[in-house]
C-alpha positions in Angstrom: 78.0 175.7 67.0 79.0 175.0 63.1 77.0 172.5 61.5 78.9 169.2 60.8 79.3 170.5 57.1 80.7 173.3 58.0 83.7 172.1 60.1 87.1 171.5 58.3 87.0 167.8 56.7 89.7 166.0 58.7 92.6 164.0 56.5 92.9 160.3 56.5 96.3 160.1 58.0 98.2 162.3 60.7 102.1 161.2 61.6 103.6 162.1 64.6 107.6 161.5 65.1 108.6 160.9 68.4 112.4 161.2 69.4 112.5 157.2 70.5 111.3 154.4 68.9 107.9 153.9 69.8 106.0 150.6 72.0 103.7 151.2 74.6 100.2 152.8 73.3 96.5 153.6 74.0 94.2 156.1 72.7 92.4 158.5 75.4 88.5 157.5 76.3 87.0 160.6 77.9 85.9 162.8 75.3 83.5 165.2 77.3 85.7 168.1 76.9 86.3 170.3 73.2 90.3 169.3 74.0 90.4 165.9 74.7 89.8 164.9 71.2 92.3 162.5 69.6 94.6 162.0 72.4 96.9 159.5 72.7 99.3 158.0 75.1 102.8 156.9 73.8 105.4 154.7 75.2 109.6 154.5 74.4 111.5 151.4 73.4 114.8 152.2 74.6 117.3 149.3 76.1 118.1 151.0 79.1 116.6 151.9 82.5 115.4 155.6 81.7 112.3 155.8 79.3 109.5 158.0 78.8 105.7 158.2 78.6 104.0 160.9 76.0 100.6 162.7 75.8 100.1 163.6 72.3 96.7 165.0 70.8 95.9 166.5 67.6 95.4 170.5 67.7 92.6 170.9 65.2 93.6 174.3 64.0 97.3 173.2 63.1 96.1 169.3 62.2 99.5 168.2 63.8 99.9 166.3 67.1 101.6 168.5 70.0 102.8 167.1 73.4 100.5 168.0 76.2 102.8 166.2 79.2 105.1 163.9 79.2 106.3 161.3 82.4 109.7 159.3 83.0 109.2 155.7 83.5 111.3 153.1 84.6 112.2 150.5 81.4 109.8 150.1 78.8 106.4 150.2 79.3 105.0 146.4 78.2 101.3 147.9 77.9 99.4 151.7 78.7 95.8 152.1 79.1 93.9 155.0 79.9 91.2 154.3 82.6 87.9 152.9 80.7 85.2 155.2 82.6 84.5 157.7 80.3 82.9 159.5 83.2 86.3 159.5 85.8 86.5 162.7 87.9 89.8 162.6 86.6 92.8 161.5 83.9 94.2 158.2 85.1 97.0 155.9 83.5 97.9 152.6 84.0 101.0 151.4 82.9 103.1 148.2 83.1 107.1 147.6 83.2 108.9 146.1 86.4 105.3 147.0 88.5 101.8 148.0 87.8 101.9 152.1 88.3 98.9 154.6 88.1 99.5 158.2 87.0 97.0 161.2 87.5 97.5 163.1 84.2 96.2 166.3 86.1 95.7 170.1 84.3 98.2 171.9 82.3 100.8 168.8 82.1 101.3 168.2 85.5 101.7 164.4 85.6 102.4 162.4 89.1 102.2 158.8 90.0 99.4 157.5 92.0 100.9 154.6 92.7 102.8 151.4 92.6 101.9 148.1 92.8 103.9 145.2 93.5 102.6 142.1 92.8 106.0 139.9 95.4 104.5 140.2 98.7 107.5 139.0 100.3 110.3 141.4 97.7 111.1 144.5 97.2 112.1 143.0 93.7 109.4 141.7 91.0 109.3 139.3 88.1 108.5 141.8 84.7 105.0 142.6 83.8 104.0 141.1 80.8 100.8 143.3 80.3 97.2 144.5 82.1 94.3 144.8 81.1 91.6 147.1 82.8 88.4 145.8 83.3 85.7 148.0 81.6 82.6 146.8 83.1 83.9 147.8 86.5 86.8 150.1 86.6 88.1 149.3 90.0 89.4 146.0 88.6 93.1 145.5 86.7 94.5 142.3 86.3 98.1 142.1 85.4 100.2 138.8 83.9 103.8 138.4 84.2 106.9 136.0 83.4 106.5 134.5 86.6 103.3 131.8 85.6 100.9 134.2 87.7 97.8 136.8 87.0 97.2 139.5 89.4 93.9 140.9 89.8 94.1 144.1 91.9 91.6 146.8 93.3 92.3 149.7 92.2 90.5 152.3 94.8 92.5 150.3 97.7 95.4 149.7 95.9 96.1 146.5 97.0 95.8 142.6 95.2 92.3 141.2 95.4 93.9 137.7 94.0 96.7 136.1 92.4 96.5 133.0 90.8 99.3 130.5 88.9 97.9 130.9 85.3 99.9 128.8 83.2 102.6 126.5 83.8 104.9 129.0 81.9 105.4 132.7 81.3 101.9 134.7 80.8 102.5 136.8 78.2 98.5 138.2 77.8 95.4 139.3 80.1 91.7 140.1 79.1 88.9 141.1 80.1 85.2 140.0 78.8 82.4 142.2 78.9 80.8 140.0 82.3 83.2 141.6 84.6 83.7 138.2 85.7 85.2 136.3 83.4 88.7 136.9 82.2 91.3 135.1 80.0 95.4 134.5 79.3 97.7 132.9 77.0 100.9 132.2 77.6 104.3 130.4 76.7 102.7 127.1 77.6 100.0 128.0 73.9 96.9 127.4 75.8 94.0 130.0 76.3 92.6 129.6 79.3 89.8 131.2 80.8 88.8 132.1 84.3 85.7 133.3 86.4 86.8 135.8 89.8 84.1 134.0 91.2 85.2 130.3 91.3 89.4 130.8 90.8 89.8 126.9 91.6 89.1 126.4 88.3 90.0 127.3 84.8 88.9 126.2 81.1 91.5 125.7 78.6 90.1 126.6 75.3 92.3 126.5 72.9 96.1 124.8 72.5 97.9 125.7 70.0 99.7 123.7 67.8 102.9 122.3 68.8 102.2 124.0 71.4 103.5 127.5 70.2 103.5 130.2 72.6 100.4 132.2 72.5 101.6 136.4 72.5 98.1 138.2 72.8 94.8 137.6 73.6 91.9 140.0 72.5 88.3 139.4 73.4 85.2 140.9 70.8 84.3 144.0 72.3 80.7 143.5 71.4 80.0 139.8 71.0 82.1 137.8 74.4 81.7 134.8 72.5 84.6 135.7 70.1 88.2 135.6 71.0 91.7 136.4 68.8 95.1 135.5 69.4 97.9 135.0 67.9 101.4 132.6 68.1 104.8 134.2 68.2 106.4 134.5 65.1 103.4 133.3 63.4 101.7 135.0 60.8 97.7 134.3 61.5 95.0 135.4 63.5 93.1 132.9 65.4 89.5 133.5 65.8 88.0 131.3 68.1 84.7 130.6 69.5 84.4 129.5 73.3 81.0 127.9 72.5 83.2 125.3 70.2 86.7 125.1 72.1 89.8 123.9 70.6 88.9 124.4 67.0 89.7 128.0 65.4 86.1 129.1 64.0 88.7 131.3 61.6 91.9 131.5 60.7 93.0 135.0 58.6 96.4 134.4 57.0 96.7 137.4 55.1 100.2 138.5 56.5 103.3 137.7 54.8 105.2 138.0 57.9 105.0 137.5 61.3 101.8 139.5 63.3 102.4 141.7 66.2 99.7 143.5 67.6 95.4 142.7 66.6 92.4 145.0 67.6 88.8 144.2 67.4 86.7 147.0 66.5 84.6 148.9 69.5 81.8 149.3 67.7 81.3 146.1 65.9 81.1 142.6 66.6 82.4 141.2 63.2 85.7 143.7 62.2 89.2 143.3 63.1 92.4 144.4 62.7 95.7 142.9 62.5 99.4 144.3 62.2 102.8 143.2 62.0 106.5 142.8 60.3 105.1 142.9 56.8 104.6 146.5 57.3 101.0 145.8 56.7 97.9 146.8 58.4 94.9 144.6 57.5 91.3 145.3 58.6 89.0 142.1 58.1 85.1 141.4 58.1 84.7 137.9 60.0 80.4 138.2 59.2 80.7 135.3 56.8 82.0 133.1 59.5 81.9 129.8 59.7 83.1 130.2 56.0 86.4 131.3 55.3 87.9 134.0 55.5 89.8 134.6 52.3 90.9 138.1 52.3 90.8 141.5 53.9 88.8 144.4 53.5 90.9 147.1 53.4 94.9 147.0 53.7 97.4 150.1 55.0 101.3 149.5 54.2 103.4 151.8 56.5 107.2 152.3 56.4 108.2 149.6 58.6 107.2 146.9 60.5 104.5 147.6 62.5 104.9 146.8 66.1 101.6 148.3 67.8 97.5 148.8 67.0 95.2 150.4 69.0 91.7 150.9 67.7 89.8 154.2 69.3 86.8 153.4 71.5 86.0 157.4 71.3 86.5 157.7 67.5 85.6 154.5 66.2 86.5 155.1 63.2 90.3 155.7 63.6 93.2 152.7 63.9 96.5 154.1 65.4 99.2 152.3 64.7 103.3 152.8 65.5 106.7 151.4 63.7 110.0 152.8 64.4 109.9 156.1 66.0 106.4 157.1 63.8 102.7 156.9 64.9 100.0 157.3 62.1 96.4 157.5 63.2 94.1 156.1 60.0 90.7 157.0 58.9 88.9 153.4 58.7 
């Protein structure tokens, strides 16, 4: 095997141009094979029934990303996420639309759906999926929000809805996860956060509104530190950091955009970095470790060629941001 010296230094930016405009994405987890390197999964935005989910990865002798498999899926897909056990048998993908639907990703590009998952029990019909989130602490768990006021939380090996509770008194637009397994949040039209334990669903803890009571768009929780949440109002151009310890008050606010923010990714590997995008073309990547002081100004700053509708930061290559605008994806050495 080369020595790390040896190998061919890698560039700080690879482009792939997709033949749609690009929504949906999620970088790959398992990396326990030579070829799974830098994989990502793609999503269309096109206005009609008939779109399309992409495998791309980066070929290391060529250093351009190739297509290794490619699904039809019905509308757009609101969110995709690879499966978070880095140790799964086998490929899965969840993605989000009209229904929750798993995919096996199989060998040589053979892609079929495991399932679909309905969360009307007495329709064939469903109202949208807003987004998912898959619980990492125990992979059997996805919860899904949707237009309708409810969250879903499903089991995945039996394919079936453990739960589903009325979230918010409007649309949920947002799921997440914490690290306890337990504990999950949602924001919504209504601009609360509110935050729930599987274990006692009676109950709920608003902990945050925002103000005027603007509708909350995403919900991100610190990857290392569960205290630490981030979200964001639509058409607003903040981040919120909040602290549940100390509810209702932002601990931070970074107001670095010029426009309004669309997407937000805390780093996997640290407690105190973030990143936010949106429609001032700008990627920003911030240090919060002097909170409770302000935060003035980002650390490092990436201007693409449009607005930037979508972040994902790699849990596998921690040091790589992928973001998409238009019908482009960049990956970004952080």
């Amino acid at each position: 095997m080369a020595a790390e010296s040896d190998k061919p230094k890698r560039k700080e930016i690879y482009t792939y141009e997709a033949p749609h405009h690009i929504y949906g994405m999620n970088w790959a987890v398992r990396t326990d094979h030579e070829d799974r390197g830098f994989r990502v999964a793609i999503g269309s935005f096109i206005e009609e029934y008939n779109n399309k989910v992409d495998v791309i990865q980066l070929d290391d002798e060529t250093k351009t990303f190739v297509k290794r498999g490619s699904f039809d899926h019905p509308y757009p897909t609101t969110k995709i996420m690879w499966t978070p056990d880095a140790k799964a048998s086998k490929d899965v993908l969840a993605t989000t639309g009209d229904y929750l639907r798993l995919w096996d990703l199989g060998n040589g590009g053979r892609i079929k759906m495991l399932c679909l998952l309905n969360n009307n029990k007495t329709s064939e019909y469903c109202a949208p999926l807003t987004a998912f989130d898959w619980n990492q602490a125990n992979p059997n768990i996805i919860g899904t929000s949707s237009i309708d006021t409810t969250c879903t939380i499903w089991d995945v090996e039996k394919q079936t809805a453990k739960t589903q509770l009325i979230a918010h008194d409007k649309e949920v637009y947002d799921i997440a996860f914490a690290k306890n397994e337990h504990i999950f949040g949602s924001v919504g039209a209504d601009g609360s956060v509110r935050i729930f334990d599987l274990r006692s669903l009676e109950h709920s803890t608003i902990t945050y509104e925002s103000t005027d009571l603007k509708p909350l768009l995403r919900l991100q929780w610190n990857k290392q530190d569960p205290n630490y949440m981030a979200t964001f109002t639509a058409n607003g151009n903040s981040c919120i950091i909040l602290d549940i310890r100390v509810p209702s008050v932002p601990v931070a606010e970074l107001r670095g955009h010029s426009a309004s923010i669309n997407a937000m990714a805390w780093a996997p590997h640290s407690s105190c970095h973030i990143c936010t995008a949106g429609d001032d073309n700008m990627a920003l990547i911030w240090d919060l470790s002097q909170m409770p002081k302000p935060i003035e100004d980002p650390i490092l700053a990436y201007t693409a060629d449009a607005e930037i509708n979508q972040l994902q930061w790699s849990a596998a290559h921690s040091d790589w941001v992928a973001i998409a605008f238009d019908k482009k994806m960049q990956i970004l050495r952080v």
